[in-house]
C-alpha positions in Angstrom: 78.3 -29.5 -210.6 80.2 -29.7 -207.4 82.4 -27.0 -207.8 82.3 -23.4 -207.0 82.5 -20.9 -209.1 86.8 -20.0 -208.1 87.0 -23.3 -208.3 86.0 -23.7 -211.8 87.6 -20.6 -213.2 91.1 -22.0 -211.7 90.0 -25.3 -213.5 89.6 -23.6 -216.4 92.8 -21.4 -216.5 94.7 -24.8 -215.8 93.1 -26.3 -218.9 93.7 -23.5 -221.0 97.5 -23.5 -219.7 97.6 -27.4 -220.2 96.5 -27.0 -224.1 99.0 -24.2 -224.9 101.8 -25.9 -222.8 101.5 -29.5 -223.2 98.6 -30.4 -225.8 100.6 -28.3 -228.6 103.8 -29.6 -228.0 102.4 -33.3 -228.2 101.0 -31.6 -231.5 104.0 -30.7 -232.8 105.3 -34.3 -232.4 102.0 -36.2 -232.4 99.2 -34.4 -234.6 95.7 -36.0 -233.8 94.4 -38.6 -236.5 91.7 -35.9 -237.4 88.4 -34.4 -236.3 86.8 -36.0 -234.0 82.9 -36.2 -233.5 80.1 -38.9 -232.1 77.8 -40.4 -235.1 75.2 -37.7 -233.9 78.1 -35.5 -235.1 78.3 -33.7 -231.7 82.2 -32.3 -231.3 84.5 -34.4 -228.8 86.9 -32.6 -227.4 90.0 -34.0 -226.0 89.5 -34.0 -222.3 86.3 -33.0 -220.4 86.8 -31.5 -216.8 83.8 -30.0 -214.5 83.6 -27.1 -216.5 82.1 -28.9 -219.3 79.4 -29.5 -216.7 79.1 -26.4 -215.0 75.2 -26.3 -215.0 74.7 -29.7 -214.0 72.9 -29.7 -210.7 73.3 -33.2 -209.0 69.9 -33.4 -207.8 68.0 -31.4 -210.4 69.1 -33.4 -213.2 70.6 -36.8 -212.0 69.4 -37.2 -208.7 69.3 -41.5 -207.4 68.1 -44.3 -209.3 64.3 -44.7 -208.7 63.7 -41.1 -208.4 62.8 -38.5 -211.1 63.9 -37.3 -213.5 65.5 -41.4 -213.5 68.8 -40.3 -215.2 70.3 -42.8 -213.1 67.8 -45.9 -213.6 64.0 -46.2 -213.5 64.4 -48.8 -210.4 66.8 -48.0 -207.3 68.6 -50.9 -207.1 68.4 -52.0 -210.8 70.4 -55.2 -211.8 71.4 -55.4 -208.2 68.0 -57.5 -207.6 67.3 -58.8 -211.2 68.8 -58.9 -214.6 67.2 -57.0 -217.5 65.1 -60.2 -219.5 67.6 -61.5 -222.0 64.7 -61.8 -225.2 66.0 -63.0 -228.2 64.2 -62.2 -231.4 63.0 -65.3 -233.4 60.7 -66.5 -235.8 61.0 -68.2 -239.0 59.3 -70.6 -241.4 55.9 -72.6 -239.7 54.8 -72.0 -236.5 55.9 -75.5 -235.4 59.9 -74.1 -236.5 59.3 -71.2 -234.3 58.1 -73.0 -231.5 60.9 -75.5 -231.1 63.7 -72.3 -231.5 61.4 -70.9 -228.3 61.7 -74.4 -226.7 65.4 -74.1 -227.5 66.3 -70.4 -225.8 63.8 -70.7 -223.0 66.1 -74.3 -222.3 69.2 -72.1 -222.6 67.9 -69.8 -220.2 66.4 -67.0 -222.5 64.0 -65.4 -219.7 61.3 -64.1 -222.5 60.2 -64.8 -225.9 60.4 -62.3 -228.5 58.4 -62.7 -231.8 59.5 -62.2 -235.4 56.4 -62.3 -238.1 57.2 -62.3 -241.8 55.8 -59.8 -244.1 52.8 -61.1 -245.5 51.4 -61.0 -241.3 53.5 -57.8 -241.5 50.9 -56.2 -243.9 48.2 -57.7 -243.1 47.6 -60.8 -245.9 47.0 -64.6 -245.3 49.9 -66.9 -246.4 47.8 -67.5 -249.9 47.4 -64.0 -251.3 49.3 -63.4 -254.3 51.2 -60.3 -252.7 52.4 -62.8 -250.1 54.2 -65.1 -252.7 57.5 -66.1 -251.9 57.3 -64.4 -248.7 55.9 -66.6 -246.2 57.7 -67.7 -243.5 61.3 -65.9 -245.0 62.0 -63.4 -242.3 59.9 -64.5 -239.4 57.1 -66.7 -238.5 53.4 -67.2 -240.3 50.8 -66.1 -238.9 47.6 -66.4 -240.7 45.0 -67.7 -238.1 44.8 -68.5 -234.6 45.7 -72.3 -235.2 49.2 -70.6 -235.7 49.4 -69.2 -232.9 48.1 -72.0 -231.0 51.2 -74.1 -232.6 53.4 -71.3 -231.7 52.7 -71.5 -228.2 52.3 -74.9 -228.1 53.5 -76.2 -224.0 54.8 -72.7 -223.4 52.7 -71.6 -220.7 51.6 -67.7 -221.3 51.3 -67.0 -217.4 54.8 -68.4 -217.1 56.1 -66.1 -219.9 56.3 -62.8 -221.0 56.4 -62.2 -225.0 56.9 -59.6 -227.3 55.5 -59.4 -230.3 57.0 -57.1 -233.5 54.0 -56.2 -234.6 52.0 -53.1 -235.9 49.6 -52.0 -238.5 47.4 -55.7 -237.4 48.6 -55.5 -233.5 44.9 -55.0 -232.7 44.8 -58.9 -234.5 47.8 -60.5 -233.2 47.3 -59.4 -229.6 43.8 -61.1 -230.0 45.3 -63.9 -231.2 47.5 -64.0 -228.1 44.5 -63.4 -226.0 42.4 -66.8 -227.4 45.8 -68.8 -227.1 46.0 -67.6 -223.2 42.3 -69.0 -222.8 42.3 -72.0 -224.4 45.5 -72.8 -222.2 43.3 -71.8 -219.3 44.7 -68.7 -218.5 42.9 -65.3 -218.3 44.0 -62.4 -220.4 44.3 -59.9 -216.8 47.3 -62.5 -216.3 49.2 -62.0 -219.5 52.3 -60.3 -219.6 54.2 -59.2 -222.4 54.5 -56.2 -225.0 52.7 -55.1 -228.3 54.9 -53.0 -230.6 51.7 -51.6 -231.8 54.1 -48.4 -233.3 52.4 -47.4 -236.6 54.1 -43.9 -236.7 57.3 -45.4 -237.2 56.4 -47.3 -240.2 55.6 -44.8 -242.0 59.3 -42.5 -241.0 61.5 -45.5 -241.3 60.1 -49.1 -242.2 57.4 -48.8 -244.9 55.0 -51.5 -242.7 52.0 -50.1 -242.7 48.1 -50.9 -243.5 46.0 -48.2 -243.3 45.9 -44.4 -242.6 47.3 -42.4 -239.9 44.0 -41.4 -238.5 42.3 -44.9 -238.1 45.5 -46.5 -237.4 46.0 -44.1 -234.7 42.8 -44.9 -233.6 43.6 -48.7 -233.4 46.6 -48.1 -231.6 44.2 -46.3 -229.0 42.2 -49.0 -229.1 45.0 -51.5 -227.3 45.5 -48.4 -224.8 42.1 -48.4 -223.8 41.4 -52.1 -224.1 44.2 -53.2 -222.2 43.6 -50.5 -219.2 40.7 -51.9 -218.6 41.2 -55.8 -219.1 45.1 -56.6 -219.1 46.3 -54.8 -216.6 50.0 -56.5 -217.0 50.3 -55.8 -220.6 52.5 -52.9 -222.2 49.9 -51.7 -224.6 52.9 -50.2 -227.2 56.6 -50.0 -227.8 57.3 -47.2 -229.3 60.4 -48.0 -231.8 63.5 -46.1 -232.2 65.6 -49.0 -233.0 63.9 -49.0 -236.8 64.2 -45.1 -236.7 68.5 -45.6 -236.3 68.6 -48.7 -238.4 67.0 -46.0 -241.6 70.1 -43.8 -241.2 69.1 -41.5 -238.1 71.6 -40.6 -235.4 71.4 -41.4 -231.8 69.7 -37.6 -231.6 67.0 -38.2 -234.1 66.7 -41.9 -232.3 65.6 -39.9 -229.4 64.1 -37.1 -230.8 61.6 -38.8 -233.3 60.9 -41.3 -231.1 59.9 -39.0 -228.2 57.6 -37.0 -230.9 55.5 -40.2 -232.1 55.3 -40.8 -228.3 53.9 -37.6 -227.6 51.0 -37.5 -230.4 50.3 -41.3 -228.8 49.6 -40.5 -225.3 47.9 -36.7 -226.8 46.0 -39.2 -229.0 44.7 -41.3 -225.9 44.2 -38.2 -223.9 41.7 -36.7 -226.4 39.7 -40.4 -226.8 39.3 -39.3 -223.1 41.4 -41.8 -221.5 43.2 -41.3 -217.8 46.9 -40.3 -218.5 48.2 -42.1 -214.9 46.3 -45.2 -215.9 47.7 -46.0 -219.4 50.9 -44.3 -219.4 52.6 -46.9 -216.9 52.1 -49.5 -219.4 54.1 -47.4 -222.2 57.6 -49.1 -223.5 59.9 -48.1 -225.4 62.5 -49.5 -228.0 66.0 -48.5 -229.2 69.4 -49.5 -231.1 72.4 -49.8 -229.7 74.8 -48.7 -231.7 78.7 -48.6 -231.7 79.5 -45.2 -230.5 80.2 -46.5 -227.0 79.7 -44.0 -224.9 77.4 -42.0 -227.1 75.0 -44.9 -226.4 75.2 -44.8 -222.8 74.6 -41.5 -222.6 71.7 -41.4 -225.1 69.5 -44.2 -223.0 70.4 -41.4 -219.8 69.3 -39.1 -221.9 66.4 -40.5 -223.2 65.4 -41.7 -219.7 65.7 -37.7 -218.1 63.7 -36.2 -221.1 60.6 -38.6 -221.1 60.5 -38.2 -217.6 60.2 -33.6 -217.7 58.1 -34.3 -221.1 55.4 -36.7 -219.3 55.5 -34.7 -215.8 55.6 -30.6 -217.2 54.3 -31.3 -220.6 51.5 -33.5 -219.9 51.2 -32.9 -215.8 51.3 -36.8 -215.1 51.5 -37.4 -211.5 52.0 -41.0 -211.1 55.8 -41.4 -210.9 55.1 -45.0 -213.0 53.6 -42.6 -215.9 57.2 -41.0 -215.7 59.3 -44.4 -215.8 60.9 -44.8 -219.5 61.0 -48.6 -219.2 62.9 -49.6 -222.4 64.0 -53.4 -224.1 66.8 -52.6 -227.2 68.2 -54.4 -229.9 72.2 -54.2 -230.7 72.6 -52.9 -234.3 71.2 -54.8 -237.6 72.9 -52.5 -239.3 75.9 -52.4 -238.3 77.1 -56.3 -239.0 78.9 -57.0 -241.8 78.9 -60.1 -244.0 82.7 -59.2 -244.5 84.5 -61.3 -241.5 81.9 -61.7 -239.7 83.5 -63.3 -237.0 83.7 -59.3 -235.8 80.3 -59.2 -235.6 80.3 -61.2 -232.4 82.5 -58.3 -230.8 80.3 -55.5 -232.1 77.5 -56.8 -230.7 79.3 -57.4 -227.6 80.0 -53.6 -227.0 76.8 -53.0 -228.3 75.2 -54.9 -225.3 77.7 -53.7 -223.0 76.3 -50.0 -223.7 73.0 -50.8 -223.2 73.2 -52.4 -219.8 75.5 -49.5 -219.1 72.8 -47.3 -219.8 69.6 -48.7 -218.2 67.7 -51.4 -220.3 64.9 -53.1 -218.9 65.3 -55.7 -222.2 68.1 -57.0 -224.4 68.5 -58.7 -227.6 71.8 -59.0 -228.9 72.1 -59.9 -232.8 73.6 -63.1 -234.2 77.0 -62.9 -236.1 75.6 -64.3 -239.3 72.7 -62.1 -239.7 74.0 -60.7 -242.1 73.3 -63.3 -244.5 70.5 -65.4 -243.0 68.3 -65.7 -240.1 70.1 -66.7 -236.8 71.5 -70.5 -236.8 71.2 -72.0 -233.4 75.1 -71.8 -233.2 74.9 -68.1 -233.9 71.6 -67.0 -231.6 73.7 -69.5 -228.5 76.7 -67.3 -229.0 74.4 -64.1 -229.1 73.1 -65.3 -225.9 75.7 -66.0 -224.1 77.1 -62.6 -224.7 74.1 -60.9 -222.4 74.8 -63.7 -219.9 79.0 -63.0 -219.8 78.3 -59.5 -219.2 75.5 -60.3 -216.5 77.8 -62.8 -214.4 81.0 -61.8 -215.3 82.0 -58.8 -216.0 80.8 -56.9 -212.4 79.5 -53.7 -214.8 76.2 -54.8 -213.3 77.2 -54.8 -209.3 76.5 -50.7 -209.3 73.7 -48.7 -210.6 74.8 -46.5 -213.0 78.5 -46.9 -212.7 79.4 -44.1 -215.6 77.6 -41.3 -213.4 80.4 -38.3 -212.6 82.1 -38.9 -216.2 82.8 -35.8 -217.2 82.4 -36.9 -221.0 79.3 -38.7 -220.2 77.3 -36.1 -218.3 78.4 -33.9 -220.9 77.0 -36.1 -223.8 74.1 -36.5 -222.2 73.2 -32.8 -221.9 74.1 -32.7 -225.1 71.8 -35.5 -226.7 69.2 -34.1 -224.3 69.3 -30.4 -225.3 69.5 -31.6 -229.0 66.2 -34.1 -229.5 64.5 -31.2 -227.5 65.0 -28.7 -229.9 64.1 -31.1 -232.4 60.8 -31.9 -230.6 60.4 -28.1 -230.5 60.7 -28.3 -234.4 58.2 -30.8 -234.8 55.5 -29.1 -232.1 56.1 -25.7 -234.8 54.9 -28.1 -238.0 51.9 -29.6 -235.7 53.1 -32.5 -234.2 54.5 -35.9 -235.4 51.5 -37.0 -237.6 51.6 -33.6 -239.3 55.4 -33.8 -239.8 55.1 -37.2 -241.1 52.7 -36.3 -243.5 55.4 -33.3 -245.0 57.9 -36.1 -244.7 60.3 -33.6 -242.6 61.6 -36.8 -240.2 62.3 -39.0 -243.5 64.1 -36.0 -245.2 66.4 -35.8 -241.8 67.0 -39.4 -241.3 68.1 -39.5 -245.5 70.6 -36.5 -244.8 71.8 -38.1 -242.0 72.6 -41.4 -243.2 74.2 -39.8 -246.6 76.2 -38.3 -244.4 77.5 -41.2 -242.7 77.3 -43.5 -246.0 80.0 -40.4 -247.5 81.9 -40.6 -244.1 82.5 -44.4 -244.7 83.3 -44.3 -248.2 85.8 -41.6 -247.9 87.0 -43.6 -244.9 86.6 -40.2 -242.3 84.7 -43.7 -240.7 86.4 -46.8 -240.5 84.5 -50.2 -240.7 86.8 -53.1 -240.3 86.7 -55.2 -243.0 84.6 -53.5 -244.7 86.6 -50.4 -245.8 89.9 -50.9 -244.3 91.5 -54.2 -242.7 90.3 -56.1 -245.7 91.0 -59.8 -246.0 90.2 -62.0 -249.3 89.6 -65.0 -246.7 86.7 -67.3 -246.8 84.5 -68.5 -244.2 82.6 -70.7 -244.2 79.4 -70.8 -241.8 76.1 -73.4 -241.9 73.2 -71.1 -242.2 69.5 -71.5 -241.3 68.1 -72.0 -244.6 63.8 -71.7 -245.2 63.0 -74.2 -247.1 60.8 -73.2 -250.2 58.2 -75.8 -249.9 57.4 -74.6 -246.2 54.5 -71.9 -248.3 52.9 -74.9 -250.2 52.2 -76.5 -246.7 50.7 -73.1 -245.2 48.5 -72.7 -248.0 47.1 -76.0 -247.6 46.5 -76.2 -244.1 44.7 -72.3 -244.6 42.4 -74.0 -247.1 41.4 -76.8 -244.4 41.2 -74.5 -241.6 38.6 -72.7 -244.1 36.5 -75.8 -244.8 36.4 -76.9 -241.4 35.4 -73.5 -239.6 31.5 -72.1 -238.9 31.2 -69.9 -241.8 28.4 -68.3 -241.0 29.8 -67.5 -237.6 33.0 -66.1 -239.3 30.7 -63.7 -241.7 28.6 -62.8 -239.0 31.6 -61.5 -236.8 33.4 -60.2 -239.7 30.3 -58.3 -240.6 30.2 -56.8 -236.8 33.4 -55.6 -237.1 32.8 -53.9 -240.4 29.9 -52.0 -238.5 31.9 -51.1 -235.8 34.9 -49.7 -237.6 32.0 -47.3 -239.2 31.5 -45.4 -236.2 33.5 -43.6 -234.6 35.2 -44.3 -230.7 33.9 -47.6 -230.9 36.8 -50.1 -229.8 37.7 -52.6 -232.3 39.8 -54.8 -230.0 36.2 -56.9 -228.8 35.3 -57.4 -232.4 38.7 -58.4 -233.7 38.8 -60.4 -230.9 35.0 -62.5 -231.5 36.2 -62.7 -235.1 39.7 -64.2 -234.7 38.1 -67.0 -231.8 35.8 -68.8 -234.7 38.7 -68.7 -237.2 38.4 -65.4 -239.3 42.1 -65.2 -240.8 44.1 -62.4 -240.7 43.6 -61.1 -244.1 40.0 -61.2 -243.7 40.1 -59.1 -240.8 42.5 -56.7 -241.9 40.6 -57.1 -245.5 37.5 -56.1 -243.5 39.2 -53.0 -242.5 40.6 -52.0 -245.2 37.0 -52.1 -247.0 36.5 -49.0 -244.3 39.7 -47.1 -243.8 41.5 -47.5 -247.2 45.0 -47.8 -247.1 48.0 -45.6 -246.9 49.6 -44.2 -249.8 53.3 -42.6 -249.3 54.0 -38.9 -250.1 56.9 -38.1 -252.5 59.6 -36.5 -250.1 62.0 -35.3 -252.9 
C-alpha cells in the first residue's frame, strides 16, 4: 500500500526465495502441525508481507479515525477521551433481584445497565399463562407490567443512565414501559438514553424469539424508528444482533454478512414508510460476538465498520457522516465457555474482550466464568468486570487508536472478511433481500453447515478446546452458583392478580381496544397506543394478546 510496484516484485521474489530456501528446510526438520485456517475458514498463510496488501490504498480504505470509511474508529481520538461503557448483562428472578444486581455493578463502577428478560416477556406472555410455567424469572428478569419496571428501576435515575434492553418481538412494549418509568421519576422521554434491541430478523435466522410475522413485525420495528426520531432524540431505536447470529454456528463472515443484510431491509423498510434516512440512521447500533480467533475478530469489527460505512453512503446515498458511523456494544462468546474447568473461561473471555477493544467497540460485556452452568454469581460477574477494567487501565492497548493498523495479516483479513460478507450480501440482494431469504431459510441452512462444520472440526480434534477435547482433567470444582428459587413464580402470579384488581378496567379495555383499531390500519404508529395502554396497567400479554388477535403469529418454515 506503500510500496511501488519494483518494490513489491523484489518483495515478492525474496519471499518466494525465503520459502524454497529456508521454509522447506525448517520443513524437513520441523513439518507444520497442519492446515491452518481462521473459523471463517479463510487460509492463513505463514507470513504476510505488503504484497498481501498490494491494493490497499491508505486513504481510500483506512484513512484516520473519525473519517470515512472509519476502518480505523468511528471517533478520532477513541479511548483516548473515554472508555467504551463497560455494560454487563443482568437480570434474573423478580424485579427487586434485578434491581439490587444493578445497584451492585453501578457501585462497582459498571457505567451502563444492560437488561436480561426471561422468556415468557421474551414472547410476549404475562408471568401466569400456562406457556410461561416454569419459566419465569429463570434466565432473566419478569416483566409483566409496568409495576415491574418501576421496581426495576427503583433509585436508579434514567437521566443518569443509559440502558439496554435485550428485547424484540414486544420492544414497542418494553420501551413504553421504560418511557412511563422515566416520567413518573420526573424525567422526560427526549432525555433518555439507552438502546432497544428491537432486531426481529434475527430471531427468526438464529434465536426462535419471535411473536408475530415478518411484515407487521417489521412494521413495529419502524414504528420505534419513527417514534423515537421524532420524540427521543437520544435513543438508539435498534441493535441489530450479530452476536445471536455467531452464537447459532455462523462464522465471523456470516456475523457480518447476515447482519449487514437484516440491516439493509431495516433502514429500506423505514425509507419506504417515508422516513428521512440522515435522521434515523444515526441512532442505528449494532451488536456482535467476540469470538476466540484473535485476530480474526479484530479484523472483522474493521471490517464490519468499512462496509457499513460504503453500504449506507453508495448504497443508500446517506450524507450525514453520523448515518455512516457503525457504532457497535459486543458480547464475549456464550458459546464458547465450557463447564469443563471453567476456571479457563476467565482467560477466554479475557482475549475475547481484548479483541474487541482492539477492534473498535463503543460497548462491552464480558461473560462470567460459570455461565455455563447458571446465571452469573456476584463473584463471577465482579471477576467479569474487572477484566474490561484491567485492560482499560492497565494494559496501554487503549493509549493508541487502532494500534493493529499496518499488520500485514490484519489488513489482509480484513479485506478478506470484507470482500466475503459482500458477496454474500450480493447473494442475498439475488433472492430479494433478507426477509425473502429468511422466508427460503437460505441464512439458517448456512449458519447449520457452518457450525457442523466446526462441531466435526472439534470432534476430530482438527480444533482443540482445552478441557473439553484435549487437556482433560477428572478434577472437581466446586463453585456457589446463583440459584432461582422456584417459589419466586408463585409470588409473580400473585402480585399480577392484585395489580389486576386494583387497576381502572375500563380504562385498560378502552386503551386496549384503541390499539386493536390502530393495528388495523395500516402506517398508523403503534408506539402512542402501546404506550396509553401500558400507563393504566394493561400487562404485557394483553398487549401483545391484542396484537396477536390482528397479526397472527409466526409459524417457522421446514429448512430441510
Amino acid at each position: 500500500m506503500a510500496f511501488e510496484e519494483k518494490k513489491l516484485d523484489e518483495i515478492r521474489r525474496q519471499k518466494e526465495k525465503w520459502g524454497k530456501e529456508t521454509l522447506n528446510k525448517s520443513f524437513d526438520k520441523l513439518p507444520e502441525r497442519g492446515q491452518f485456517r481462521t473459523s471463517s475458514d479463510i487460509p492463513v498463510s505463514q507470513v504476510y508481507t505488503p504484497g498481501d496488501i498490494a491494493e490497499l490504498d491508505y486513504l481510500r480504505d483506512l484513512g484516520f479515525p473519525g473519517e470515512y470509511p472509519l476502518t480505523r474508529g468511528v471517533y478520532p481520538t477513541m479511548y483516548r477521551a473515554r472508555f467504551w461503557t463497560m455494560r454487563q448483562y443482568a437480570g434474573f428472578g423478580t424485579a427487586e433481584q434485578t434491581n439490587k444486581r444493578f445497584k451492585y455493578l453501578l457501585e462497582h463502577g459498571q457505567t451502563g445497565l444492560s437488561v436480561a428478560f426471561d422468556f415468557p416477556t421474551q414472547v410476549g406472555y404475562d408471568c401466569d399463562h400456562p406457556l410461561a410455567l416454569g419459566e419465569v424469572g429463570k434466565v432473566g428478569v419478569n416483566a409483566s407490567t409496568l409495576r415491574d419496571m418501576e421496581v426495576l428501576f427503583e433509585g436508579i435515575p434514567l437521566d443518569k443512565v443509559t440502558t439496554s434492553m435485550t428485547i424484540n418481538a414486544p420492544a414497542n412494549v418494553l420501551l413504553a414501559m421504560y418511557v412511563a418509568v422515566g416520567r413518573k421519576q420526573g424525567v422526560e422521554q427526549s432525555r433518555l438514553g439507552g438502546t432497544v434491541q428491537n432486531d426481529v430478523l434475527k430471531e427468526y435466522v438464529a434465536r426462535g424469539m419471535y411473536i408475530f410475522p415478518p411484515k407487521p413485525s417489521m412494521r413495529m420495528v419502524t414504528d420505534i424508528f419513527e417514534y423515537c426520531s421524532q420524540n427521543m432524540p437520544q435513543w438508539n431505536t435498534i441493535s441489530i444482533s450479530g452476536y445471536h447470529i455467531r452464537e447459532a454456528g455462523s462464522t465471523a463472515v456470516q456475523e457480518v454478512a447476515f447482519t449487514f443484510a437484516n440491516a439493509i431491509a431495516y433502514v429500506q423498510a423505514a425509507i419506504d414508510r417515508g422516513q428521512d434516512l440522515d435522521r434515523f440512521a444515526g441512532r442505528l447500533s449494532f451488536f456482535f460476538a467476540a469470538h476466540s480467533n484473535f485476530l480474526e475478530e479484530v479484523a472483522k469489527f474493521r471490517a464490519a465498520r468499512r462496509l457499513w460505512a460504503r453500504i449506507m453512503r453508495e448504497r443508500f446515498g446517506a450524507k450525514n457522516p453520523n448515518s455512516w458511523m457503525l457504532r457497535f456494544h459486543t458480547q464475549t462468546s456464550g458459546v464458547s465457555l465450557t463447564a469443563q474447568q471453567p476456571y479457563n473461561n476467565i482467560v477466554r473471555v479475557a482475549l475475547q474482550a481484548l479483541s474487541a477493544v482492539l477492534g473498535g467497540t463503543q460497548s462491552l460485556h464480558t461473560n462470567s466464568f460459570d455461565e455455563a452452568y447458571a446465571l452469573p454469581s456476584e463473584q463471577a460477574v465482579t471477576v467479569a468486570l474487572r477484566t474490561q477494567q484491567t485492560i482499560a487501565y492497565e494494559s496501554g492497548v487503549v493509549d493508541s487508536v487502532d494500534p493493529l493498523a499496518g499488520s500485514y495479516y490484519v489488513e489482509h483479513l480484513t479485506n478478506e472478511i470484507e470482500e466475503r460478507a459482500q458477496k454474500y450480501i450480493e447473494q442475498i440482494d439475488g433472492i430479494g433481500g433478507a426477509v425473502a431469504a429468511i422466508e427460503k431459510g437460505f441464512m439458517q441452512r448456512e449458519i447449520t453447515k457452518s457450525a457442523y462444520r466446526f462441531q466435526k472440526e472439534v470432534e476430530a480434534k482438527k480444533r482443540v478446546i482445552v478441557g473439553v477435547n484435549d487437556f482433560v482433567s477428572d478434577e472437581k470444582v466446586s463453585m456457589k452458583l446463583l440459584q432461582i428459587d422456584p417459589a419466586i413464580e408463585k409470588k409473580l402470579v400473585k402480585q399480577l392478580k392484585r395489580i389486576k384488581r386494583e387497576r381502572n378496567k375500563e380504562k385498560v379495555n378502552e386503551a386496549l381496544s384503541k390499539l386493536r383499531e390502530a393495528a388495523e390500519k395500516e402506517n398508523v404508529n403503534l408506539v402512542p397506543f402501546i404506550l396509553e395502554a401500558i400507563k393504566e396497567y394493561a400487562t404485557l400479554g394483553e398487549v401483545c394478546g391484542t396484537l396477536r388477535e390482528v397479526f397472527g403469529e409466526y409459524k417457522p418454515p421446514s429448512i430441510f
